[in-house]
N, C-alpha and C positions, 0 to 999 in steps of 0.2 A: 935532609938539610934541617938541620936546628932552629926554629922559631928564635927568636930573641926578645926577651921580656922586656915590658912598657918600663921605660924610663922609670916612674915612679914606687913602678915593684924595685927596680935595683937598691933606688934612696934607702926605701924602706929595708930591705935585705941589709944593707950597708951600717945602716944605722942600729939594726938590731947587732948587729955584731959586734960593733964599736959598744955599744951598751953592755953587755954580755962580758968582751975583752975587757972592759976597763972596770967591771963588775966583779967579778971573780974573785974568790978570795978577800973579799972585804966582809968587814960586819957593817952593822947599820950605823954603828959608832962612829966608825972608822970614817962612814961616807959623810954623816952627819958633819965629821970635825974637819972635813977637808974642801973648802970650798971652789976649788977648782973641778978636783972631782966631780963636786953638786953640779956646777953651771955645764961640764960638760955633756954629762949624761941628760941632765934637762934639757941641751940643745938638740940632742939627739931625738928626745923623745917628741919635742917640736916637728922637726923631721919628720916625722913618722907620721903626727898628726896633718902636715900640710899635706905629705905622699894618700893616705887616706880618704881627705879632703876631696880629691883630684874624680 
């Protein structure tokens, strides 16, 4: 039987992928010039730091 990881490892999982997927193929320009982009990757990486946090 499979253990299943702590809640906070999935966010963090979740959120690296979301970062990574929405990441790809960009330059820094590109992310620079797109503020939605910006805010969303930032939110993600909040995520990460509250999953951390824990």
């Amino acid at each position: 039987m499979k253990q299943k990881s702590p809640k906070w490892l999935e966010d963090l999982r979740a959120s690296a992928a979301v970062i990574l997927q929405a990441s790809a193929a960009k330059t820094l320009r590109e992310y620079q010039a797109d503020p939605l982009l910006r805010a969303a990757i930032e939110h993600h990486f909040e995520i990460i730091g509250e999953a951390l946090s824990r």
